[in-house]
C-alpha positions, -999 to +999 in steps of 0.1 A: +667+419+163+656+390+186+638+360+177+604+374+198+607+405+175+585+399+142+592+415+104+565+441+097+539+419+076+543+435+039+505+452+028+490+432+000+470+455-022+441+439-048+435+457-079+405+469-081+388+452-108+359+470-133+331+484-125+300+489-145+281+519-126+249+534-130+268+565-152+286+539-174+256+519-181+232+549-191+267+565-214+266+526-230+231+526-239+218+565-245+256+574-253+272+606-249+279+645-270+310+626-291+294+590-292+261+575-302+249+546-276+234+509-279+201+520-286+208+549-315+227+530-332+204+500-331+173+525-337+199+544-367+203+508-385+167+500-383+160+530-401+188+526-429+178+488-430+145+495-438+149+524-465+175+503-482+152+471-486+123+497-492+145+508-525+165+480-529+135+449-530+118+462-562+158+463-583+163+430-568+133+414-579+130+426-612+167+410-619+152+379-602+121+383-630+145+385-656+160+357-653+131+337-653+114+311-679+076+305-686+079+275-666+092+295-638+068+324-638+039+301-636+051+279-606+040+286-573+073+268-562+097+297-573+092+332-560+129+347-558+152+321-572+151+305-606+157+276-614+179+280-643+191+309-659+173+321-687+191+343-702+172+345-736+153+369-720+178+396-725+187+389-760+151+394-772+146+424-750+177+439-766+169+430-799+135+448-792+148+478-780+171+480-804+201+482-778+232+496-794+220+523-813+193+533-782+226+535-763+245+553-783+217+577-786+207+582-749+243+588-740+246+617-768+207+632-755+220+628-719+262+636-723+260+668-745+234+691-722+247+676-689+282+689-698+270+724-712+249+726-678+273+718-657+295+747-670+268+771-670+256+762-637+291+765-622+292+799-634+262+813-630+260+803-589+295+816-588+281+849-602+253+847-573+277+835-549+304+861-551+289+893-569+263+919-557+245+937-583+216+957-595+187+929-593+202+904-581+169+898-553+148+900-587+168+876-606+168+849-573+132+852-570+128+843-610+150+817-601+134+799-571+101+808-591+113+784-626+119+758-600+086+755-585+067+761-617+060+731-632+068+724-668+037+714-681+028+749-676+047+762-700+049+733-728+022+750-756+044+782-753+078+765-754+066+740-783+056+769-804+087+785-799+109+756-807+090+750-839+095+784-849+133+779-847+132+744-865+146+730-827+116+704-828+135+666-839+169+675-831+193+680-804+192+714-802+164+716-781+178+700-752+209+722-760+199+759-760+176+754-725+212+740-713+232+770-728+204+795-709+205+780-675+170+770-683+178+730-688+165+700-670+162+709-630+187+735-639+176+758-608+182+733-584+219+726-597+226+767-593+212+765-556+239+736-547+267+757-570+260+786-553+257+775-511+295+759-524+311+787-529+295+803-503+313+776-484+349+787-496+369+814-471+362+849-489+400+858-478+413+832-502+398+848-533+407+885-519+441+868-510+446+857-549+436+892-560+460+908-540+486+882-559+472+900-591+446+873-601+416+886-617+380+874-616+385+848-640+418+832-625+405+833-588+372+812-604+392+788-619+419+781-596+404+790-564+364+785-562+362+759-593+382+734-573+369+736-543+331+731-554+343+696-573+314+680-553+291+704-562+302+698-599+298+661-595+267+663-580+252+684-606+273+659-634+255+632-617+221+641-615+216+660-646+230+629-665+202+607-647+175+633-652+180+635-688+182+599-694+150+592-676+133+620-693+106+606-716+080+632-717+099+663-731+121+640-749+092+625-768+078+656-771+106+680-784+138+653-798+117+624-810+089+637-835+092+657-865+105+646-899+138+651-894+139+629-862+160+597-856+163+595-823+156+563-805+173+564-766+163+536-745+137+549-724+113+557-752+121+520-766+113+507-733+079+526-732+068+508-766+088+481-755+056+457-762+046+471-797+082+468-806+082+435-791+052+423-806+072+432-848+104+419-839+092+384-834+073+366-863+062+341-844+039+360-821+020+372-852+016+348-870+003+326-839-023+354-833-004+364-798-015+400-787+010+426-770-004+415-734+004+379-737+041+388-739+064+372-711+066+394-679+103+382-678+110+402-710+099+436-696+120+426-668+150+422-686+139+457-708+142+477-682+173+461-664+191+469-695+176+501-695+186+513-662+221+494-663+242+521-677+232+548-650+241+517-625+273+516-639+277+553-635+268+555-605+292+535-594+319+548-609+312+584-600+303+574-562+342+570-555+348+607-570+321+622-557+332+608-520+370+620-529+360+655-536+339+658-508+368+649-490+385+675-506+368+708-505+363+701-466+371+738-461+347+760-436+334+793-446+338+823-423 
């Protein structure tokens, strides 16, 4: 190689930095079939923002109510905040509702025909789920038709009939509807049994026969598991339904002779009557039921509503488990 002969110059090449096209910009923003973009999601959290302050503002300010003095009601200063903790509201509004043995009692009303409806329901929608039979069209239509009818319809009838069988100011007549599939929103809980079993592969229960399972076996070992949400679901509901039930509660469980019952939700609706004989001093100063602190109510009904909190709670973790679960696809 002589000196006028040159080395080839080595080829330098760049890397080609990112680029933010026209494609990529409208996949960012509208997104894509396996991903939401900028504005969904920012449109999907407005939405859930605004439902959960729409449901969440009036639990928040009734605890902030509750915690509240006379001083603090009346000042135009405080809206949200207190400026102590007042928590002599609660004691009073316990002692007015009569708190232990109202919770003892709502958790028996609610417990006892939750439990019975949950097994019934479970086995009636497996009935409906897996077995044709003569009227079974006739028997969904009765069905669908009990959930629609409302039951103030039928409360003369169903009154008269109760009294005739001495259910009227005892348990028992929240327990026999529950025993009948007839209890509270007891339709609705078959529907959701039913569609999860419909959900579970029919090969798996024809595969257990062939095993030399029966009916019964296959149910319990095969659909009963795999409709845990459904069963947690119903567990859930029914419990709430039942506590909050005041009408048929006060109407079947709570009159007659014979009746003791005293839950919290029918202590809260005479909370001010109660309110008003528990505390001498309101009497004898000539104070009527209206002039009673607004903070008190509030702290009523917080203590009314915290055990279903507390269940709620608790049961959201199962309920999200066995969801996770029975994540099996029909066919």
């Amino acid at each position: 190689m002589t000196k006028k002969e040159k080395k080839p110059e080595k080829v330098k090449f760049k890397k080609a930095g990112p680029t933010f096209t026209k494609d990529k910009f409208r996949k960012f923003m509208l997104g894509s079939k396996d991903s939401m973009g900028f504005v969904k999601k920012t449109l999907a959290y407005i939405v859930l923002i605004s439902i959960g302050f729409i449901f969440l503002y009036p639990i928040f300010k009734m605890i902030s109510i509750s915690f509240m003095s006379l001083e603090d009601l009346v000042s135009s200063s405080i809206n949200w905040l207190p400026s102590k903790l007042h928590t002599a509201n609660y004691t009073a509004a316990a002692k007015s509702l009569n708190f232990w043995k109202g919770l003892k009692d709502s958790i028996i009303l609610s417990g006892v025909p939750t439990l019975i409806q949950v097994c019934v329901c479970a086995i009636v929608g497996y009935g409906f789920a897996r077995f044709d039979f003569k009227g079974k069209k006739l028997l969904m239509g009765l069905l669908l038709f009990a959930f629609i009818l409302p039951a103030q319809v039928i409360t003369t009838p169903t009154y008269i009939l109760y009294k005739q069988y001495g259910l009227i100011g005892n348990l028992w007549a929240f327990i026999v509807p529950a025993l009948l599939g007839q209890g509270i929103k007891a339709p609705i809980f078959i529907l959701i049994t039913m569609t999860f079993y419909k959900q579970v592969p029919q090969s798996l229960v024809e595969a257990a026969h062939i095993d030399g399972a029966g009916y019964f076996k296959s149910f319990f070992k095969i659909a009963l598991p795999s409709a845990t949400g459904a069963l947690v679901v119903v567990l859930l509901f029914s419990f709430v339904w039942y506590w909050n039930e005041t009408y048929l509660t006060s109407l079947y469980v709570t009159q007659g002779k014979s009746a003791t019952w005293k839950p919290l939700v029918m202590g809260l609706s005479n909370f001010d009557s109660n309110y008003y004989e528990n505390e001498p001093s309101l009497s004898s100063s000539g104070t009527t039921t209206a002039d009673i602190n607004e903070a008190y109510r509030m702290a009523g009904t917080v203590l009314t509503i915290l055990p279903l909190l507390l269940l709620y709670f608790v049961m959201q973790k199962f309920f999200v488990e066995s969801i996770d679960k029975a994540g099996i696809t029909g066919e």
